[in-house]
py3Dmol code that shows the C-alpha trace and the ligand (Angstrom):
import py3Dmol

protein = """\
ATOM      1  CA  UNK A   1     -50.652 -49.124  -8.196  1.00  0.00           C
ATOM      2  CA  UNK A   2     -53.827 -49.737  -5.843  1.00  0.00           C
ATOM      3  CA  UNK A   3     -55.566 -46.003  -4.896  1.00  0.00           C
ATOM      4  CA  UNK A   4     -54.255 -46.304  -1.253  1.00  0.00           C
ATOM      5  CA  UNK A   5     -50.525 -46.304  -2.426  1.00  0.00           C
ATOM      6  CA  UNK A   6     -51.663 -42.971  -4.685  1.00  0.00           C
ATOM      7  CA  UNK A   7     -53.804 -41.659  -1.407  1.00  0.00           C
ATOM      8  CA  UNK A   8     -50.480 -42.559   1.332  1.00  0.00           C
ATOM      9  CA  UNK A   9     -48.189 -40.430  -1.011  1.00  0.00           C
ATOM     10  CA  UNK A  10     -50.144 -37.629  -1.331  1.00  0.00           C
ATOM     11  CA  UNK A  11     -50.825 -37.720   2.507  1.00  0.00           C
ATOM     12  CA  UNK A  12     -47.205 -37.987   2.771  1.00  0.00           C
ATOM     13  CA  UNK A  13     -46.533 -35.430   0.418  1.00  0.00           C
ATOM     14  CA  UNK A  14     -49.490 -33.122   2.050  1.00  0.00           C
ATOM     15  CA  UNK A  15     -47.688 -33.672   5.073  1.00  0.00           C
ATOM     16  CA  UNK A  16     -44.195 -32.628   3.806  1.00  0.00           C
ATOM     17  CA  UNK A  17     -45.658 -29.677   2.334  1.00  0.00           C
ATOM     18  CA  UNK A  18     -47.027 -28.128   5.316  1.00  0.00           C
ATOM     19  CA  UNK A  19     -43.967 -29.450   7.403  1.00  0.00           C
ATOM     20  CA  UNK A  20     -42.176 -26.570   4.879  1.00  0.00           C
ATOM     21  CA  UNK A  21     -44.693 -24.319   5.553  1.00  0.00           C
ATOM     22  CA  UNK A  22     -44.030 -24.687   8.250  1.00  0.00           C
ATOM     23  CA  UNK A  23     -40.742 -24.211   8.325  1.00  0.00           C
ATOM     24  CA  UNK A  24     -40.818 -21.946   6.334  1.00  0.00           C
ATOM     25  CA  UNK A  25     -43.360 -19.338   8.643  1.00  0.00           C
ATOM     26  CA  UNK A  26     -41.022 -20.039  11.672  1.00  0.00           C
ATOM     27  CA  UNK A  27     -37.979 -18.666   9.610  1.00  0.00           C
ATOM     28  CA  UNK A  28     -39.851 -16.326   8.420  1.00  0.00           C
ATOM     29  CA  UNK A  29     -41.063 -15.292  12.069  1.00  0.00           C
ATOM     30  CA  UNK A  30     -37.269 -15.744  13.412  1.00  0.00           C
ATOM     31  CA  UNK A  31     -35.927 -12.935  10.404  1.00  0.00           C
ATOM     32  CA  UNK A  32     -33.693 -15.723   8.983  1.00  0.00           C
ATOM     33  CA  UNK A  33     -35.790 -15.676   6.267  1.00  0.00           C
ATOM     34  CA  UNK A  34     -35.484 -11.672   5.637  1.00  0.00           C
ATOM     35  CA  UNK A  35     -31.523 -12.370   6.543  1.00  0.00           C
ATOM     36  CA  UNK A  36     -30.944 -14.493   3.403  1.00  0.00           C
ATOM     37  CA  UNK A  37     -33.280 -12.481   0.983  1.00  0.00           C
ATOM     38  CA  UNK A  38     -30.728  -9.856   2.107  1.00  0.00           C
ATOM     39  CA  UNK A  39     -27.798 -12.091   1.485  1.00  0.00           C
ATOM     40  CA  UNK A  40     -28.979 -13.451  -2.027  1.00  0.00           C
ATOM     41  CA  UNK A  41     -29.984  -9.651  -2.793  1.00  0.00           C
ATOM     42  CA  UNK A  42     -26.187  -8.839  -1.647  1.00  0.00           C
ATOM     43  CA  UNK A  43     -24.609 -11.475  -3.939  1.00  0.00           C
ATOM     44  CA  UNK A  44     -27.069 -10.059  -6.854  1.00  0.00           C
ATOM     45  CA  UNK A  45     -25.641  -6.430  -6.758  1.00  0.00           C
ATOM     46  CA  UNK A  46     -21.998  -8.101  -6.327  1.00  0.00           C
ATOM     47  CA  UNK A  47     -22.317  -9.252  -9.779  1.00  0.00           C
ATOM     48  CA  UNK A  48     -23.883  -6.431 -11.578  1.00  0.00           C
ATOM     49  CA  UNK A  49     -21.240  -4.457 -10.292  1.00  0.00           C
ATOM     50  CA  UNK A  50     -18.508  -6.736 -11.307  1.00  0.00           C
ATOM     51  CA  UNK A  51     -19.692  -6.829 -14.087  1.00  0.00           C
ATOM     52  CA  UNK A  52     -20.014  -2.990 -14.762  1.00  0.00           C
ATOM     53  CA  UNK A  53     -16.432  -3.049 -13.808  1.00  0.00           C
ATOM     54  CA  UNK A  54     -14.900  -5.724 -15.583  1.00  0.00           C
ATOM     55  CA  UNK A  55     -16.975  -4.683 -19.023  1.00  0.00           C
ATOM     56  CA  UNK A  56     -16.019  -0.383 -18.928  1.00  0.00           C
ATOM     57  CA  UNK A  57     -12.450  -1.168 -18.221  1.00  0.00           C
ATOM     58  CA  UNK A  58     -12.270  -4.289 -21.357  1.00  0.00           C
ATOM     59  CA  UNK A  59     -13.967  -1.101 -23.092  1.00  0.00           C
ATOM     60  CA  UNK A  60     -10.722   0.808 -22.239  1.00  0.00           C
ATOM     61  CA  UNK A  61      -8.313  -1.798 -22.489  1.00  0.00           C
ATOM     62  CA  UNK A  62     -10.072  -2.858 -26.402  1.00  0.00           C
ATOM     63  CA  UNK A  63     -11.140   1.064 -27.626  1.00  0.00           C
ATOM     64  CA  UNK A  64      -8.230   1.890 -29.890  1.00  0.00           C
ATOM     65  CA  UNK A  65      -8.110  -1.673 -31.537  1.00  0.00           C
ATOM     66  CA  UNK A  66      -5.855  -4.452 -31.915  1.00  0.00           C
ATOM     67  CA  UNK A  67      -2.772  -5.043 -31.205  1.00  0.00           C
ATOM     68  CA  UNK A  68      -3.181  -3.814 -27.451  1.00  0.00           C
ATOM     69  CA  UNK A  69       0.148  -1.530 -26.141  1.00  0.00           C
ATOM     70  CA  UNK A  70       1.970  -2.951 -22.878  1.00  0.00           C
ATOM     71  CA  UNK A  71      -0.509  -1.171 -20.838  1.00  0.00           C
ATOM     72  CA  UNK A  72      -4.027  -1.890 -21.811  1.00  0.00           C
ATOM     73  CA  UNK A  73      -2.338  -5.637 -21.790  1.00  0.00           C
ATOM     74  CA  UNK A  74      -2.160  -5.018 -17.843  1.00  0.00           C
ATOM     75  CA  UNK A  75      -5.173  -3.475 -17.469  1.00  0.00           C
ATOM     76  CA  UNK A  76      -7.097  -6.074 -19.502  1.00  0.00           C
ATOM     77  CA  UNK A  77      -5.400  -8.785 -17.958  1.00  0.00           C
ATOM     78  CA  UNK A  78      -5.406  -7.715 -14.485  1.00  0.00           C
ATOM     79  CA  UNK A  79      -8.821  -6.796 -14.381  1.00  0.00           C
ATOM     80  CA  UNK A  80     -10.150 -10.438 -16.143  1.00  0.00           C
ATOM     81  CA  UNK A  81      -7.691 -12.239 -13.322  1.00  0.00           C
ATOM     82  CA  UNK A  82      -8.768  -9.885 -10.071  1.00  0.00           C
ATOM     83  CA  UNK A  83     -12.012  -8.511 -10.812  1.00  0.00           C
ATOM     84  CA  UNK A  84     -13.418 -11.511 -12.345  1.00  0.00           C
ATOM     85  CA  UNK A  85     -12.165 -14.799 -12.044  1.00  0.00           C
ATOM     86  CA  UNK A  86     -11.162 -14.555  -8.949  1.00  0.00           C
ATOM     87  CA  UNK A  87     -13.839 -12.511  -7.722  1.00  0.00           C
ATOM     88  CA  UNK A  88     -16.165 -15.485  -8.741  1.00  0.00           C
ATOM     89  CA  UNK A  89     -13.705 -17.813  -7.610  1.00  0.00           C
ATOM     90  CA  UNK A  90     -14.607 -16.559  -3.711  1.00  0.00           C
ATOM     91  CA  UNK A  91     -18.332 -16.058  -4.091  1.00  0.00           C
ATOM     92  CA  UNK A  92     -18.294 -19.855  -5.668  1.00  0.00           C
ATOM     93  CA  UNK A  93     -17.999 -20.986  -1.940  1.00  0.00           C
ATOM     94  CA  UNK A  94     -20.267 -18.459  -0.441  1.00  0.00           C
ATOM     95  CA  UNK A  95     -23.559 -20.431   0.406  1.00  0.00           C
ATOM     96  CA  UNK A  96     -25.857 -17.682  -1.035  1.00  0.00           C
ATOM     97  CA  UNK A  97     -23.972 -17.061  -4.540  1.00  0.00           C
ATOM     98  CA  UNK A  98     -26.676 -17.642  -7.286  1.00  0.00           C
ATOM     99  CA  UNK A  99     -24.318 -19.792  -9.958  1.00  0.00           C
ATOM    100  CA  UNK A 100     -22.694 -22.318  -7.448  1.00  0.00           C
ATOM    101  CA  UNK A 101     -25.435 -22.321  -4.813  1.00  0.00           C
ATOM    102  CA  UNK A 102     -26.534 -25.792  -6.257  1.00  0.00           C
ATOM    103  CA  UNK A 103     -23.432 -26.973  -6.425  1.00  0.00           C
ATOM    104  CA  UNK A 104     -22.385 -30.202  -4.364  1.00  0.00           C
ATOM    105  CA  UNK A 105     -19.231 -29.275  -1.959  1.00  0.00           C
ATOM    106  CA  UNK A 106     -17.084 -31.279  -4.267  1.00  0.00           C
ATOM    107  CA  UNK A 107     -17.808 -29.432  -7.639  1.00  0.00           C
ATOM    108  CA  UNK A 108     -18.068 -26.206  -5.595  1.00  0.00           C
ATOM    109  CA  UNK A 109     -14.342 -26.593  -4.521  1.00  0.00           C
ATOM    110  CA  UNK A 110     -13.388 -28.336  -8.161  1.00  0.00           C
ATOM    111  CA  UNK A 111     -14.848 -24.965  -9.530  1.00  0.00           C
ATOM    112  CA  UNK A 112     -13.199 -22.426  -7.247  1.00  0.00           C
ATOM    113  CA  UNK A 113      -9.532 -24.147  -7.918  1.00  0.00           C
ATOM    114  CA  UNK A 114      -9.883 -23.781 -11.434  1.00  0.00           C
ATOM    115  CA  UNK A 115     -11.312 -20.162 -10.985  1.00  0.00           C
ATOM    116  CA  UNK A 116      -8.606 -19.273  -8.729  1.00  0.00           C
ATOM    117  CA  UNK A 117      -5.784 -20.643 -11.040  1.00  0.00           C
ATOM    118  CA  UNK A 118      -6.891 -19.275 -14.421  1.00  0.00           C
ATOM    119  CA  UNK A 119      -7.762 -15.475 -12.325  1.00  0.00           C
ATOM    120  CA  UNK A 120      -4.093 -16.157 -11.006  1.00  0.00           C
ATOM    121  CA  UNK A 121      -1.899 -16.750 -13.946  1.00  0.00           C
ATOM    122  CA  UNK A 122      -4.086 -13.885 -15.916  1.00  0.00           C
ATOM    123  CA  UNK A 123      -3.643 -11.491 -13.081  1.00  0.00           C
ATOM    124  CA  UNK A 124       0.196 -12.302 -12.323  1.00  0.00           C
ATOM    125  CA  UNK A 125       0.819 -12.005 -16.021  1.00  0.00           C
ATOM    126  CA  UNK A 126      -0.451  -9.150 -16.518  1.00  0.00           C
ATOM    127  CA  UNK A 127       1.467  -7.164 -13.743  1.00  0.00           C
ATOM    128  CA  UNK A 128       4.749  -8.574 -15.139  1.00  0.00           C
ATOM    129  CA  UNK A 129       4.146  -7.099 -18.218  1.00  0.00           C
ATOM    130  CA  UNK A 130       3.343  -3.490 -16.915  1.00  0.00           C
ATOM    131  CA  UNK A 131       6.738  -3.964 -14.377  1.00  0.00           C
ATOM    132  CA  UNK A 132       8.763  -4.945 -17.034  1.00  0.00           C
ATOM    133  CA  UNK A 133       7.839  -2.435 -19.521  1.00  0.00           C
ATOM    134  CA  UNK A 134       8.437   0.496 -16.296  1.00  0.00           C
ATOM    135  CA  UNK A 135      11.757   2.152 -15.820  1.00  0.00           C
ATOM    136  CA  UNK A 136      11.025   2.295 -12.096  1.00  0.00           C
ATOM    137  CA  UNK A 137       9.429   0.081 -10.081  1.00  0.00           C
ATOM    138  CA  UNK A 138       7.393   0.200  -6.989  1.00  0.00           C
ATOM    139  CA  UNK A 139       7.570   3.637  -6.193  1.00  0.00           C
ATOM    140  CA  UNK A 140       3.393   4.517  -6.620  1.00  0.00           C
ATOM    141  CA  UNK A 141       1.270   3.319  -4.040  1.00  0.00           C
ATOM    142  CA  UNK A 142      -0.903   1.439  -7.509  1.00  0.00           C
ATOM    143  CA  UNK A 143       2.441  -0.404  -7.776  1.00  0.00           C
ATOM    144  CA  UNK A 144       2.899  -0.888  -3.945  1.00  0.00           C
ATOM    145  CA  UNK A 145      -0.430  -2.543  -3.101  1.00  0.00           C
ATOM    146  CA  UNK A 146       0.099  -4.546  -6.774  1.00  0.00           C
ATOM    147  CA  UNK A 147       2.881  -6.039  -5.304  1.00  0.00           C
ATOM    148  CA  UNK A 148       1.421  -7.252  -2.015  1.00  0.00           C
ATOM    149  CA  UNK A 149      -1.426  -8.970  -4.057  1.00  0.00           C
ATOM    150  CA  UNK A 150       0.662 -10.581  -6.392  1.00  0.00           C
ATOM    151  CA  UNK A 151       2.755 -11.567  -3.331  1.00  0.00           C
ATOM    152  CA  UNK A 152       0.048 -13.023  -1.276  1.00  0.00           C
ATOM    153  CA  UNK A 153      -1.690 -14.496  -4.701  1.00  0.00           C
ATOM    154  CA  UNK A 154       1.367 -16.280  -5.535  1.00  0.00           C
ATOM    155  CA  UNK A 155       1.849 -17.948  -1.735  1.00  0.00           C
ATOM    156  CA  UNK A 156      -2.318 -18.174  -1.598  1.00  0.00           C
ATOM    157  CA  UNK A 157      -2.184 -20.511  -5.043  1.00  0.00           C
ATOM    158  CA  UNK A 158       0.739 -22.244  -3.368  1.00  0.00           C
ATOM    159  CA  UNK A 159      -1.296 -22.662  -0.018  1.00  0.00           C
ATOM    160  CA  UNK A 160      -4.349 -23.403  -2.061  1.00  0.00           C
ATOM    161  CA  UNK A 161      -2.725 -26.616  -2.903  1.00  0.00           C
ATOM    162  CA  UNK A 162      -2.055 -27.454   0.715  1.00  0.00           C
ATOM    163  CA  UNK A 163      -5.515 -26.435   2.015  1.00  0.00           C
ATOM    164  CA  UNK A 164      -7.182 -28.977  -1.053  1.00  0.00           C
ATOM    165  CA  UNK A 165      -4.876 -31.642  -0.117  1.00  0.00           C
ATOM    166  CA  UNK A 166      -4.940 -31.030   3.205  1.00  0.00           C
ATOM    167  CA  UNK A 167      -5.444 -34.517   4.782  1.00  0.00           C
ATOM    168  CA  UNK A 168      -2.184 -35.919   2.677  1.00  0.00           C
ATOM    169  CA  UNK A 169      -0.425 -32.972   4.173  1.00  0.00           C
ATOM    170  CA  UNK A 170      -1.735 -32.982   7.527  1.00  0.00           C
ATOM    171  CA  UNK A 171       1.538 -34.508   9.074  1.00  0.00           C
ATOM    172  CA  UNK A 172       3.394 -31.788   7.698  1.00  0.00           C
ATOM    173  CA  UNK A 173       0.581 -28.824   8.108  1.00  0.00           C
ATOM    174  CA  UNK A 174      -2.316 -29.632  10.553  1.00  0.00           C
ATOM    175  CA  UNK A 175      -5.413 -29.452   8.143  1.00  0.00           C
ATOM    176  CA  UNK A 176      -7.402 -26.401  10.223  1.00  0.00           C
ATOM    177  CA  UNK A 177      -4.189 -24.158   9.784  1.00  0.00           C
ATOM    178  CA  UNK A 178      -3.851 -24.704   6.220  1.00  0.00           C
ATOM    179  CA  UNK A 179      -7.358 -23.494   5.480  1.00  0.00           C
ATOM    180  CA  UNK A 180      -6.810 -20.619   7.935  1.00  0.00           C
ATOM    181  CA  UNK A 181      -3.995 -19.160   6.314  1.00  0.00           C
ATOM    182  CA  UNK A 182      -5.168 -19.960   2.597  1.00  0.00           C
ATOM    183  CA  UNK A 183      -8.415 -17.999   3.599  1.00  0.00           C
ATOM    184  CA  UNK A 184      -6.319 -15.163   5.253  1.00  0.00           C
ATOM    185  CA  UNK A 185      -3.858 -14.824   2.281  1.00  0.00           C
ATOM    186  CA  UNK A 186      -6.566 -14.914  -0.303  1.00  0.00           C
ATOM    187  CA  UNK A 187      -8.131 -11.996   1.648  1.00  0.00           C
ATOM    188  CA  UNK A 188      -4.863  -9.989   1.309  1.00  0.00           C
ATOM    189  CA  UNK A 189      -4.314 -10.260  -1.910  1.00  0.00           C
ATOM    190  CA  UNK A 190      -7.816  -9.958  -3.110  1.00  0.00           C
ATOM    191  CA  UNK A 191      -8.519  -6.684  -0.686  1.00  0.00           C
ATOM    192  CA  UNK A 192      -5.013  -5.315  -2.227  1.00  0.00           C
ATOM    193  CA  UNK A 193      -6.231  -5.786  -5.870  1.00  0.00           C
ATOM    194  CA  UNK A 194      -9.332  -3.832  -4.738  1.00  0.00           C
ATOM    195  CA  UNK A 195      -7.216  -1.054  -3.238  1.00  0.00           C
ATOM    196  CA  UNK A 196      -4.409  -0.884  -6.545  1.00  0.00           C
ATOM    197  CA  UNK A 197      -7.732  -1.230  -9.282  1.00  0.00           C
ATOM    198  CA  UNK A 198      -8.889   2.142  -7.349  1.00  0.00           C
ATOM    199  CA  UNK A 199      -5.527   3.520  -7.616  1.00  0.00           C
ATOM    200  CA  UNK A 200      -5.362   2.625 -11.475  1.00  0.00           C
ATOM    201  CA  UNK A 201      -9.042   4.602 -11.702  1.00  0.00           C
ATOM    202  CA  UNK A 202      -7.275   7.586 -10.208  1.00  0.00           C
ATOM    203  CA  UNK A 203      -4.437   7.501 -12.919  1.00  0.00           C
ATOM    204  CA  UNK A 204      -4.645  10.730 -15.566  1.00  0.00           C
ATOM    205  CA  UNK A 205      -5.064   8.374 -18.415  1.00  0.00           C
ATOM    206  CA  UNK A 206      -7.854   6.909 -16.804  1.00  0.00           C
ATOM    207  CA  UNK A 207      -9.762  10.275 -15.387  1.00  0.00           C
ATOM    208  CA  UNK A 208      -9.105  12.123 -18.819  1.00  0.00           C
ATOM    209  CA  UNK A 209     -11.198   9.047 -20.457  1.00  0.00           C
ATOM    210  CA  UNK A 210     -13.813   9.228 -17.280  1.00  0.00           C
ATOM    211  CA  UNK A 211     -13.826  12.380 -15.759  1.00  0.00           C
ATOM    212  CA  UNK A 212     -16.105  12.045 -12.664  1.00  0.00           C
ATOM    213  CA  UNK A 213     -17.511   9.214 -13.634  1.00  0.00           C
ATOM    214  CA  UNK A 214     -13.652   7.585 -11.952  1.00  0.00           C
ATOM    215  CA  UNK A 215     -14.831   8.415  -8.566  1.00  0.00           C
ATOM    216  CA  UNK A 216     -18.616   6.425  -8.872  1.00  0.00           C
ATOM    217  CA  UNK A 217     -16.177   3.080 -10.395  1.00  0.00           C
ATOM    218  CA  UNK A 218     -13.951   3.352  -7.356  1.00  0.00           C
ATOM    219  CA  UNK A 219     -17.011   3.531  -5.043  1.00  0.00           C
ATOM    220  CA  UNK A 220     -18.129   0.385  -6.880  1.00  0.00           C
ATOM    221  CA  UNK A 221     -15.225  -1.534  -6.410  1.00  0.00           C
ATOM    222  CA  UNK A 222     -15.448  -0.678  -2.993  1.00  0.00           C
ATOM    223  CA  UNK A 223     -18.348  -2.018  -2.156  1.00  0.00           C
ATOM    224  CA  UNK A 224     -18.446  -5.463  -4.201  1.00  0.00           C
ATOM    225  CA  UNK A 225     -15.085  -6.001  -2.717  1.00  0.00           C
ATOM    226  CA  UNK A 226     -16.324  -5.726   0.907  1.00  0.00           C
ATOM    227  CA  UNK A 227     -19.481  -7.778  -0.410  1.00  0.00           C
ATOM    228  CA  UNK A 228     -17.147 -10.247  -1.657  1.00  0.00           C
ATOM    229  CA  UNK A 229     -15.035 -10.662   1.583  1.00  0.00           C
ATOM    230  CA  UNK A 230     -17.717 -10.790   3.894  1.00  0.00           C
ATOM    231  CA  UNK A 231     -18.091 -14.567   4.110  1.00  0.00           C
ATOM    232  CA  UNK A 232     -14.655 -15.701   3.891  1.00  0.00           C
ATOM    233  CA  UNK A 233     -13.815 -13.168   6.702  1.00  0.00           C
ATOM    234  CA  UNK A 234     -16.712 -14.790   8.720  1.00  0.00           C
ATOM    235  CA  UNK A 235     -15.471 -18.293   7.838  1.00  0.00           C
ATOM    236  CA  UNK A 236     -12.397 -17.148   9.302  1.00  0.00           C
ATOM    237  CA  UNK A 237     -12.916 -15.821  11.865  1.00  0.00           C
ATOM    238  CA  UNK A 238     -15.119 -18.887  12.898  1.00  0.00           C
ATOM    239  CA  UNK A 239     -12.401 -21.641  12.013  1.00  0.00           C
ATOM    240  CA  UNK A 240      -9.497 -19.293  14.407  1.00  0.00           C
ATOM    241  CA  UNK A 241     -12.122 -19.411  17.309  1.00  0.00           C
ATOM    242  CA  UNK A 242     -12.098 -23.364  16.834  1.00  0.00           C
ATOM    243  CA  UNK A 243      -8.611 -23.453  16.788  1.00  0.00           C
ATOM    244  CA  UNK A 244      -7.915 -21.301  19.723  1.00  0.00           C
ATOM    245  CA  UNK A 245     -10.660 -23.255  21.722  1.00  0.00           C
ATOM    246  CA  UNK A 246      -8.524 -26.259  20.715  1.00  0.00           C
ATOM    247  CA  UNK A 247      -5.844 -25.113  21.925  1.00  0.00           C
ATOM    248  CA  UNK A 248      -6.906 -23.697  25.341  1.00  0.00           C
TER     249      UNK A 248
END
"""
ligand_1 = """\
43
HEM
C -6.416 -4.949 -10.311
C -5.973 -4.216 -11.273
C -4.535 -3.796 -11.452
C -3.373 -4.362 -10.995
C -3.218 -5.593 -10.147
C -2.269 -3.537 -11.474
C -0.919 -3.815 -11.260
C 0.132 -3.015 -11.696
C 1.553 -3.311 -11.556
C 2.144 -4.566 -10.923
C 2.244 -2.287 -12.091
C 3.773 -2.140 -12.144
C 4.192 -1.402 -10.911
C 5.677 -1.039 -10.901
O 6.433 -1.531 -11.721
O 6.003 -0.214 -10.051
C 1.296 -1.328 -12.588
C 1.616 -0.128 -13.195
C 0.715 0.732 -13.785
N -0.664 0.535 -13.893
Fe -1.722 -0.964 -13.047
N -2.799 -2.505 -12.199
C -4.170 -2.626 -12.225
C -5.085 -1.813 -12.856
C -4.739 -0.663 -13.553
C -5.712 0.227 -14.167
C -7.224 0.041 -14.174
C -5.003 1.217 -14.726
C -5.695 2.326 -15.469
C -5.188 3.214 -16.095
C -3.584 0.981 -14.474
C -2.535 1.777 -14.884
C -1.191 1.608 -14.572
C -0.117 2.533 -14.917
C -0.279 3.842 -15.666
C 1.071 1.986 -14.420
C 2.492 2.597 -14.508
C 2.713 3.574 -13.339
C 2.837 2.892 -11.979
O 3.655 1.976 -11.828
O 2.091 3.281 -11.070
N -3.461 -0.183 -13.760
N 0.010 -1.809 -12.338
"""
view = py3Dmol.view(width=600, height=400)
view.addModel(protein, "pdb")
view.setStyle({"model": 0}, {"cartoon": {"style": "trace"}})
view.addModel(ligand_1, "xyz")
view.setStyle({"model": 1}, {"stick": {}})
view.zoomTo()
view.show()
């Protein structure tokens, strides 16, 4: 390769670099910068406390041994379906989640379908079991809010469908509407799993194993739940104002 092909590259590449510099000072100057240090640094503390949650309750579910009893079944199963799988299977979308961020669209989606089903079947599963093996059901506000997320996971994996095939349904389901109300429904149900896990932390079994300690787990659930739900709530609350503005 003659020099001036090796000197026109690194002029370009000089070039580039300082265009990113660039760049890079103005987002820095207009806080975007700061903005998604404080997203990524968000996504980071999502995971440690998922998985803080996910690993002390498989230490419950798993402490006395194998076979597991009807109940530490459900709790093992509901927590690997909720708290995990689908947990990950939102943040895969979110722009500033570490494991997916690389990610092309398509394998993005392709990963948060597969997320989504596996988290559903564990998570549905494993609140059968627990109803079945009650006498009563429904009458705790744990098995009230269970019900609305396995509701709204059931017709959110249903939807799902609809929303990833959305332009062979569109004469059926306008595409936009689809996406809306798969988003919406997948909020539900994952914002009611939040609210029944901190219900299950409050149960005597579990605060005579915890003591105190109960109280710090719900506060973490809280707070990588709303860390979760952030973005999709954003994307859909931007997607509705498109619609509406369609509309009008
Ligand atoms: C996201 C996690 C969880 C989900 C989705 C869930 C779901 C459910 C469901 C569907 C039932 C049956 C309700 C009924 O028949 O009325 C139930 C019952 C029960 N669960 Fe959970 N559960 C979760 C976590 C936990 C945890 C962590 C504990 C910890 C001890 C727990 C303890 C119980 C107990 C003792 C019952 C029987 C009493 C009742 O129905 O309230 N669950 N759960």
């Amino acid at each position: 390769m003659p020099p001036n092909a090796i000197d026109s590259s690194f002029d370009m590449d000089t070039e580039n670099n300082s265009k990113t510099n660039n760049q890079g000072l103005q987002e820095i100057v207009s806080g975007s910068y700061l903005i998604a240090i404080f997203q990524s640094a968000l996504n980071l503390l999502a995971h440690i406390l998922i998985g803080v949650i996910v690993g002390i309750t498989l230490h419950v579910g798993f402490q006395s041994g194998l076979p597991l009893e009807p109940i530490q079944q459900h709790i093992v199963l509901c927590v690997l379906g909720y708290q995990l799988l689908m947990a990950e299977a939102i943040l895969s979308l979110c722009p500033h989640n570490g494991w997916s961020n690389r990610l092309q669209l398509e394998d993005k989606r392709k990963a948060h379908w597969i997320l989504q089903i596996l988290g559903s079947i564990l998570a549905i599963a494993g609140s059968i079991i627990k109803a079945l093996d009650n006498d009563v059901n429904w009458n705790t506000y744990h098995g009230q809010f269970a019900l609305v997320a396995l509701v709204f996971t059931t017709i959110s994996l249903v939807n799902g469908l609809a929303s990833l095939y959305a332009y062979e349904f569109r004469k059926v389901l306008p595409g936009n509407w689809s996406k809306i109300t798969h988003i919406c429904f997948g909020i539900v149900a994952f914002g009611a799993s939040c609210i029944t896990l901190c219900y299950g932390f409050d149960k005597l079994i579990f605060r005579n194993w915890a003591s105190e300690s109960a109280d710090t787990l719900i506060a973490f659930t809280v707070i990588f739940t709303f860390i979760i739900l952030i973005n999709p709530a954003i994307t859909f609350f931007n997607k509705s104002k498109r619609v509406i503005k369609m509309y009008s």
